[in-house]
C-alpha positions in Angstrom: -4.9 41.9 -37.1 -2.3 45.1 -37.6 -4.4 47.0 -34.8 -3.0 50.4 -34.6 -5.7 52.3 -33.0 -6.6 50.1 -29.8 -7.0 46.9 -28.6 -7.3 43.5 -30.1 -9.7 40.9 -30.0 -7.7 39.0 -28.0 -6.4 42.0 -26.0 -7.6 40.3 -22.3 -5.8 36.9 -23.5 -3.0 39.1 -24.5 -2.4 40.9 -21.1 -2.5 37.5 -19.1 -0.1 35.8 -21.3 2.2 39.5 -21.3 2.5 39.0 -17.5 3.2 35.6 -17.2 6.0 36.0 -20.2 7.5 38.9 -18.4 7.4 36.9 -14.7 8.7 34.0 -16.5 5.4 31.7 -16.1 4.4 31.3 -19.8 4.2 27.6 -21.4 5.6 27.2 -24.5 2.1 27.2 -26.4 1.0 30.8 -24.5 4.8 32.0 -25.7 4.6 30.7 -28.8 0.8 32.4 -30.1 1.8 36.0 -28.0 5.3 35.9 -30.2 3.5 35.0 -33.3 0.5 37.5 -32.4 2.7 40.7 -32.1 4.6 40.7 -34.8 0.8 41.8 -36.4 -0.8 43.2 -33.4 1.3 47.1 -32.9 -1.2 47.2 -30.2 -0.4 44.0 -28.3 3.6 44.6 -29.1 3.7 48.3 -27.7 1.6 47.5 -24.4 4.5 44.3 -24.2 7.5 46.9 -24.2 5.7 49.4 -22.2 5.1 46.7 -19.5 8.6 45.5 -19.6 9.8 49.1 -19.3 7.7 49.7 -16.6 8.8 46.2 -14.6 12.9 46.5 -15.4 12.3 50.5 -14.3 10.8 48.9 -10.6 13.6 46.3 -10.1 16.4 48.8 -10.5 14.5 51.0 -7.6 13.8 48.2 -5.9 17.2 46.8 -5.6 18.8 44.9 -2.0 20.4 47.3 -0.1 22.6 45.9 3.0 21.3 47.1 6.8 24.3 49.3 8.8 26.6 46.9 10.3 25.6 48.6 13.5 21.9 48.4 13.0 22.1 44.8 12.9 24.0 44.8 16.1 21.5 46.4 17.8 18.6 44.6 16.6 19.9 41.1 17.2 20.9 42.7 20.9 17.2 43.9 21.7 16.1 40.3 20.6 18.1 38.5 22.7 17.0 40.8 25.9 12.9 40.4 24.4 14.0 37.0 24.8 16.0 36.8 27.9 13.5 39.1 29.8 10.5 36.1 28.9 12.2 33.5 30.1 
């Protein structure tokens, strides 16, 4: 395999199993061929550390940030009058 210069013939196989590792998906057997696959294929290994660069870089952005106490207040307030105003 030791593809360097692009993809490899399993490259498409490759990607599907690469996201389901990374979202925690894979079965054992897809786990255990990508595993023994990159440690030939530099093509297959990079585009693996690239896309879990790229995923760990989006759940640090992405992380839960709590609502203003007030805000909350306010909201919960205006649905209860939505509510109250219907009935």
């Amino acid at each position: 395999m030791n593809n360097v210069d692009g993809p490899c013939e399993d490259h498409e196989k490759c990607i599907h199993i690469i996201n389901l590792i990374i979202d925690g998906e894979a079965n054992e057997e897809e786990e255990t061929f990508f595993y023994t696959h990159i440690q030939d294929c530099l093509h297959c290994s990079q585009y693996y550390k690239l896309e879990q660069s790229i995923r760990e870089a989006i759940r640090k952005k992405l992380e839960i940030k709590q609502a203003p106490e007030d805000l909350i207040q306010e909201v919960r307030q205006k649905v209860k009058d939505a509510i109250k105003k219907k009935s």
